[in-house]
N, CA, C and O atoms as a GROMACS GRO file, in nm:
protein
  328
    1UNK      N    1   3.182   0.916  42.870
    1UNK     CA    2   3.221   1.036  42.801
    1UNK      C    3   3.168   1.030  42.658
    1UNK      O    4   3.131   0.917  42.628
    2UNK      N    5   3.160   1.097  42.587
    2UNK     CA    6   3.027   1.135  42.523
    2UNK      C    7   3.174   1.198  42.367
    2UNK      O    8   3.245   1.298  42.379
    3UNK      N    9   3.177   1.107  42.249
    3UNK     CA   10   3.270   1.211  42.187
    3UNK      C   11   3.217   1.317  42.100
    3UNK      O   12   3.098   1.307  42.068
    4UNK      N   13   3.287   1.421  42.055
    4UNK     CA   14   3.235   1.520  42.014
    4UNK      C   15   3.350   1.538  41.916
    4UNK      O   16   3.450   1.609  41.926
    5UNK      N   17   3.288   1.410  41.764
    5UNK     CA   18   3.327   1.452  41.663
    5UNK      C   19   3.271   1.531  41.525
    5UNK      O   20   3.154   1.540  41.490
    6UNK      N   21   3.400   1.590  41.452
    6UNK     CA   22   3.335   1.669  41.365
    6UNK      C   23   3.417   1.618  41.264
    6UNK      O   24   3.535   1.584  41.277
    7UNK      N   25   3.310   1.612  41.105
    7UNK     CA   26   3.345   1.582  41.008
    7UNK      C   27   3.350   1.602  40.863
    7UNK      O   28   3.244   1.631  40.806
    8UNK      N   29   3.477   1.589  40.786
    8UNK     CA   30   3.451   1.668  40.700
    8UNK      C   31   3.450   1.548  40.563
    8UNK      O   32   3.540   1.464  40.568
    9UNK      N   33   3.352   1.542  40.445
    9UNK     CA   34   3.353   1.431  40.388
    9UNK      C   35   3.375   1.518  40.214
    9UNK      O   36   3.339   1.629  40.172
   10UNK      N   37   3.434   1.430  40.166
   10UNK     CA   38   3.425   1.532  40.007
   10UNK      C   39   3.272   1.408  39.913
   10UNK      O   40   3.230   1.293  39.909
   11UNK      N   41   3.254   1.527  39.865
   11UNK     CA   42   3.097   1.484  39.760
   11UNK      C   43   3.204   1.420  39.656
   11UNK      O   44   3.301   1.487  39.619
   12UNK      N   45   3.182   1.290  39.614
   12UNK     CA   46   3.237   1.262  39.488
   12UNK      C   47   3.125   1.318  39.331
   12UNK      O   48   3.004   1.336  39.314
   13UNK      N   49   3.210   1.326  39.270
   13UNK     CA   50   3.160   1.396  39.171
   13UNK      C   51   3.152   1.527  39.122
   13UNK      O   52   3.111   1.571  39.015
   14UNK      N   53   3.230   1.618  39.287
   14UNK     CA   54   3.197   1.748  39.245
   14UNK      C   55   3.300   1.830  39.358
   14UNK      O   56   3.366   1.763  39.436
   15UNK      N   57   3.304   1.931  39.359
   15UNK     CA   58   3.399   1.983  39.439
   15UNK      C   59   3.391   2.030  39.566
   15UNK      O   60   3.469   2.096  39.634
   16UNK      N   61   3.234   1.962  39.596
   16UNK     CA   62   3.239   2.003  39.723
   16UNK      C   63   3.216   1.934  39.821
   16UNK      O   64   3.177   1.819  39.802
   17UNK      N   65   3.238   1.994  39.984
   17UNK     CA   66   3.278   1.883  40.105
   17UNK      C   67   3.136   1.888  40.201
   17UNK      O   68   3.062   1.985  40.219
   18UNK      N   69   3.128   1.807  40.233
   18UNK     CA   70   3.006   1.778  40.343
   18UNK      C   71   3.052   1.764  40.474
   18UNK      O   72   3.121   1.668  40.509
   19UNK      N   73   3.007   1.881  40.571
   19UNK     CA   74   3.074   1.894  40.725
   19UNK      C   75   2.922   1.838  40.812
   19UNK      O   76   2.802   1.867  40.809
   20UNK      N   77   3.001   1.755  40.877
   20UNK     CA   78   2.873   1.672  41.041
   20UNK      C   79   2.903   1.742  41.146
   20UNK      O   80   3.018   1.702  41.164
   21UNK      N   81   2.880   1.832  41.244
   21UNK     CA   82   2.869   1.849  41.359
   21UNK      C   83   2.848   1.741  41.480
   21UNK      O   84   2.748   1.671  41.465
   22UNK      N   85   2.899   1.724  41.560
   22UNK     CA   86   2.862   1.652  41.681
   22UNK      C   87   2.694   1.644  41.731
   22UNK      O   88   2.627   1.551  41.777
   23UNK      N   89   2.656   1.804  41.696
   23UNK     CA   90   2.519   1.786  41.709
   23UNK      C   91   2.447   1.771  41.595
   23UNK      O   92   2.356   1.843  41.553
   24UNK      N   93   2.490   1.682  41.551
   24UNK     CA   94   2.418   1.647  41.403
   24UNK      C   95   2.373   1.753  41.313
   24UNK      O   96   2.295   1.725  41.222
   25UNK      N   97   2.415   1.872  41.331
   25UNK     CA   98   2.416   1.993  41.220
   25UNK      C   99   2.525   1.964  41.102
   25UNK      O  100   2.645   1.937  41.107
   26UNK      N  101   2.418   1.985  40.976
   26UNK     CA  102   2.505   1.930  40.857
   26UNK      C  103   2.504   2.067  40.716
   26UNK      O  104   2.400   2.118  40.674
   27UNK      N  105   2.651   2.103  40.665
   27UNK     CA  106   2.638   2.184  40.578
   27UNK      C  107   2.728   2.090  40.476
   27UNK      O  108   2.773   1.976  40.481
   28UNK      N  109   2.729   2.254  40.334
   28UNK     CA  110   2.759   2.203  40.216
   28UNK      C  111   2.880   2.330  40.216
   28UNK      O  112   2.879   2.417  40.302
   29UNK      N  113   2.923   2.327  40.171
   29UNK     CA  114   3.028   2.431  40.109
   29UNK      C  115   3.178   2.383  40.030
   29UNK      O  116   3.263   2.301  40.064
   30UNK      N  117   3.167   2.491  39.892
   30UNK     CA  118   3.338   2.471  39.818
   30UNK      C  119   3.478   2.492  39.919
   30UNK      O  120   3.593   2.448  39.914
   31UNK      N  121   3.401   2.586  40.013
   31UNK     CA  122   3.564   2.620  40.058
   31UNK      C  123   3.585   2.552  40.192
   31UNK      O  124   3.497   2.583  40.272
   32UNK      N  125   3.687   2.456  40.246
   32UNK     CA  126   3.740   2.414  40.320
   32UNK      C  127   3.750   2.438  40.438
   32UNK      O  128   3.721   2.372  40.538
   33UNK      N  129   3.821   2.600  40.413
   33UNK     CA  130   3.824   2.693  40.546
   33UNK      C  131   3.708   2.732  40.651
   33UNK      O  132   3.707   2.724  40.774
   34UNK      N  133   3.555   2.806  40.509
   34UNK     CA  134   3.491   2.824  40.574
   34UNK      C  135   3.381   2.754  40.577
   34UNK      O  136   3.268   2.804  40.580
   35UNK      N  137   3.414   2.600  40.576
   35UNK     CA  138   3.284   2.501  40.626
   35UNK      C  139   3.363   2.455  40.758
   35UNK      O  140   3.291   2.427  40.854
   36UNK      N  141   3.545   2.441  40.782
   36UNK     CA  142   3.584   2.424  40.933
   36UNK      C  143   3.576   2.529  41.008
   36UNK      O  144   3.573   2.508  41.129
   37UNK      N  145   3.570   2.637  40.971
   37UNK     CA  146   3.484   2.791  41.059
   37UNK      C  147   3.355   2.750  41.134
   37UNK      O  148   3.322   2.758  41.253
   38UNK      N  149   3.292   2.700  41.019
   38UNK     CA  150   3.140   2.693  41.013
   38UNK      C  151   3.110   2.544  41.150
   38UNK      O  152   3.027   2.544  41.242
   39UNK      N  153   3.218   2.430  41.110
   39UNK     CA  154   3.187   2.382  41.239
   39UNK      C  155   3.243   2.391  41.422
   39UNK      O  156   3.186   2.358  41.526
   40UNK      N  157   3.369   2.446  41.396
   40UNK     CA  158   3.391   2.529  41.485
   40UNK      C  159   3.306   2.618  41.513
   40UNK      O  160   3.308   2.601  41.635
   41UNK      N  161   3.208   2.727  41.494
   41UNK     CA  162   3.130   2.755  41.603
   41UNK      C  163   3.013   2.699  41.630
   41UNK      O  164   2.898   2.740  41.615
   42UNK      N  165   3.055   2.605  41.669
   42UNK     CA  166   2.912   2.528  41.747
   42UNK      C  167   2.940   2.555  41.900
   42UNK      O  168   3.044   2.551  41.966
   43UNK      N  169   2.755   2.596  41.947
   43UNK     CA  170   2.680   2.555  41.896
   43UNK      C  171   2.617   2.707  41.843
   43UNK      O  172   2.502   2.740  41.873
   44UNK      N  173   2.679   2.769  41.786
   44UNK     CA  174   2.595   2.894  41.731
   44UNK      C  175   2.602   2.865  41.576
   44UNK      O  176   2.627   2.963  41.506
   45UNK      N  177   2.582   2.737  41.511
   45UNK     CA  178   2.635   2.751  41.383
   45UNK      C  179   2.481   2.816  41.301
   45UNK      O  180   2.364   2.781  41.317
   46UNK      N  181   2.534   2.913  41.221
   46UNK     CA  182   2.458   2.953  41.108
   46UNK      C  183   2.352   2.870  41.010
   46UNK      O  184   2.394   2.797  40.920
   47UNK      N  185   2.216   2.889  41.037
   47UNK     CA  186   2.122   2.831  40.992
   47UNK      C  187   2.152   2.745  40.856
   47UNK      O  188   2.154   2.622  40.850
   48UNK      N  189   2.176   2.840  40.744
   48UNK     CA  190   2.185   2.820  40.643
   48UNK      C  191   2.332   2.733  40.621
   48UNK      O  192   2.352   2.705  40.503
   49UNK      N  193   2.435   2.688  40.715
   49UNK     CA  194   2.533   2.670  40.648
   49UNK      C  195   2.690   2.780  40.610
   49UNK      O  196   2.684   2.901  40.631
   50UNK      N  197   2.775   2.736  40.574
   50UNK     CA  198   2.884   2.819  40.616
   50UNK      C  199   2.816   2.968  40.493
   50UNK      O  200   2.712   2.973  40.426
   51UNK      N  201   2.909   3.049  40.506
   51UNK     CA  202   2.902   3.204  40.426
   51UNK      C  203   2.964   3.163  40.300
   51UNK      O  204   3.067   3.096  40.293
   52UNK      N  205   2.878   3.219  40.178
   52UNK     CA  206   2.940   3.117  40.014
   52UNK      C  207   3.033   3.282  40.006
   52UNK      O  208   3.007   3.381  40.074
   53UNK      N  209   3.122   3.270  39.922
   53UNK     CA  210   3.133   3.415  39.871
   53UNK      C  211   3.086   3.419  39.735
   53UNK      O  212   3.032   3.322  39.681
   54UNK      N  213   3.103   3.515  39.687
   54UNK     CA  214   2.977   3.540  39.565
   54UNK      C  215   3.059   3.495  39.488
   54UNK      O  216   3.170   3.472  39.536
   55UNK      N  217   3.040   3.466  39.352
   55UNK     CA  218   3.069   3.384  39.236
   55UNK      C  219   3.066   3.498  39.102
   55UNK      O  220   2.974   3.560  39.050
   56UNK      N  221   3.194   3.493  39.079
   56UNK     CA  222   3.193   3.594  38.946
   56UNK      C  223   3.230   3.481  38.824
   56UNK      O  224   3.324   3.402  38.827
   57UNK      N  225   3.160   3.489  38.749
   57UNK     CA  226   3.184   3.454  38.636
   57UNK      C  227   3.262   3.477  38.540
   57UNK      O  228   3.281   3.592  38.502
   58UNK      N  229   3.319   3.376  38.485
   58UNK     CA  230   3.455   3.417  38.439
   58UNK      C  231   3.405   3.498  38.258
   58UNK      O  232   3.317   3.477  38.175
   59UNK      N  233   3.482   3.562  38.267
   59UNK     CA  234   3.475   3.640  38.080
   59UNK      C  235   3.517   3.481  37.984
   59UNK      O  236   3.583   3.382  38.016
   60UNK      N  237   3.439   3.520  37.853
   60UNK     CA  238   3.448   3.435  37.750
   60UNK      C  239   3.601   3.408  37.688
   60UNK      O  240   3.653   3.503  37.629
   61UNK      N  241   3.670   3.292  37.699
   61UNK     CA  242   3.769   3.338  37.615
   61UNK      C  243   3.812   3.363  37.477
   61UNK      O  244   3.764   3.276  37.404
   62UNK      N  245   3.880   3.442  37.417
   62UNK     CA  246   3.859   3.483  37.267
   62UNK      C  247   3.887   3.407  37.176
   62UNK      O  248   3.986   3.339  37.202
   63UNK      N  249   3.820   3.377  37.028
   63UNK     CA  250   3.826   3.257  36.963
   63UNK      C  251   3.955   3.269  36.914
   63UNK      O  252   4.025   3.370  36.904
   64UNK      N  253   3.986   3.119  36.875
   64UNK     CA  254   4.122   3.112  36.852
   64UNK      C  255   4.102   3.073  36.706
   64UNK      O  256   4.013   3.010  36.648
   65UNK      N  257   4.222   3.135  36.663
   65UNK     CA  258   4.221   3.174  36.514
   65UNK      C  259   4.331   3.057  36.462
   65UNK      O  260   4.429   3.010  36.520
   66UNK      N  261   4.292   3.036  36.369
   66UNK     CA  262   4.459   2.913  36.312
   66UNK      C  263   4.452   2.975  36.153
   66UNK      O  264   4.365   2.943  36.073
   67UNK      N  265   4.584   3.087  36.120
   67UNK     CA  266   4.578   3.167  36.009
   67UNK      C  267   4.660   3.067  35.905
   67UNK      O  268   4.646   3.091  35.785
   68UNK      N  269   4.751   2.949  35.947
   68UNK     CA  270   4.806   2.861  35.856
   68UNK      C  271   4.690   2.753  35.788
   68UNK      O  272   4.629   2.684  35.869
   69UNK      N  273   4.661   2.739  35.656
   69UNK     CA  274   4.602   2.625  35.655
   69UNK      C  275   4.675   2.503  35.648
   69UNK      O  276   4.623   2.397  35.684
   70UNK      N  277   4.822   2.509  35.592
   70UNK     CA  278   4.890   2.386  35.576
   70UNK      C  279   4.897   2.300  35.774
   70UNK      O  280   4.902   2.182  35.807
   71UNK      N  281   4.895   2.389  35.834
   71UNK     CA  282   4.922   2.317  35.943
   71UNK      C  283   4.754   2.203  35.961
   71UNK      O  284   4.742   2.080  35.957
   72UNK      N  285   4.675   2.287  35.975
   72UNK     CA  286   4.527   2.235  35.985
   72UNK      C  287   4.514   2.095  35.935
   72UNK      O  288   4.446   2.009  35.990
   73UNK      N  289   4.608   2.073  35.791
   73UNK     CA  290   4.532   1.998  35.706
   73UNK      C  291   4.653   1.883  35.751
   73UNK      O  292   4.627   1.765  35.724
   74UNK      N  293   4.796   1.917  35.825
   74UNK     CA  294   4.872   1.810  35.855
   74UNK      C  295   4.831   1.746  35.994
   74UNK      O  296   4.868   1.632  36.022
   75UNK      N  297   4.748   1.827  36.086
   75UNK     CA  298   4.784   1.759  36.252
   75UNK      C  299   4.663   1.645  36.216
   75UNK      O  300   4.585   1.659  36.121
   76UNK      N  301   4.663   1.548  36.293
   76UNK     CA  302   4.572   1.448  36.286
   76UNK      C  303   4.520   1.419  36.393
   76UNK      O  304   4.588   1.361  36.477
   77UNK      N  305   4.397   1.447  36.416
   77UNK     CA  306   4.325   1.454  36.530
   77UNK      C  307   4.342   1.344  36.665
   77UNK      O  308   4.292   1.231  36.668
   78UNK      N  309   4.385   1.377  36.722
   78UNK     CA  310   4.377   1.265  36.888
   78UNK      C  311   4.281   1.237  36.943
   78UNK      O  312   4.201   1.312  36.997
   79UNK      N  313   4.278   1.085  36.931
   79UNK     CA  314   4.161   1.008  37.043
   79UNK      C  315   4.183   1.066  37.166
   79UNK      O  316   4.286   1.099  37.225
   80UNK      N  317   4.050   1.075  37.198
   80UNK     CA  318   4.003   1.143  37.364
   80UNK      C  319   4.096   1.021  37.505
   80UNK      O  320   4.083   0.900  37.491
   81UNK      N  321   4.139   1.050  37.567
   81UNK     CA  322   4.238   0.950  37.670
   81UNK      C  323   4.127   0.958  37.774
   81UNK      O  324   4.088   1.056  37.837
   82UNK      N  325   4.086   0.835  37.778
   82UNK     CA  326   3.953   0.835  37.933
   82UNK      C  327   4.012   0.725  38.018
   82UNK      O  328   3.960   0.694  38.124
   0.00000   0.00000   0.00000
């Protein structure tokens, strides 16, 4: 018997997951849902990989103003925590 697994791996470094097909068909995709869509229909899976949805870019956010100077000149800057 012959198994017919499917797999889903996360990319370190970045947010996205890497799906294996049984028949060695391999995609990329952010969303979860539709890269296990994407290997669920095998064997008709989509050339390219699961369906991305489009990407809106987020608006700038507005600069932030600090109208006290006494505060400015009291906070004391924090080392970065890595």
């Amino acid at each position: 018997m012959s198994e017919k697994i499917l797999r889903v791996d996360w990319m370190p470094g970045s947010d996205r997951l890497h799906g294996r097909c049984h028949c060695r068909a391999e995609a990329e995709a952010d969303d979860p849902i539709a890269l296990w869509e994407w290997l669920q229909s095998h064997p008709d899976h989509p050339p390219d990989g699961p369906a991305q949805p489009a990407v809106t870019p987020l608006p700038r956010p507005p600069a932030h103003v600090v109208t006290e100077a006494r505060r400015i000149r009291r906070e004391v800057p924090r080392a970065a925590a890595y």
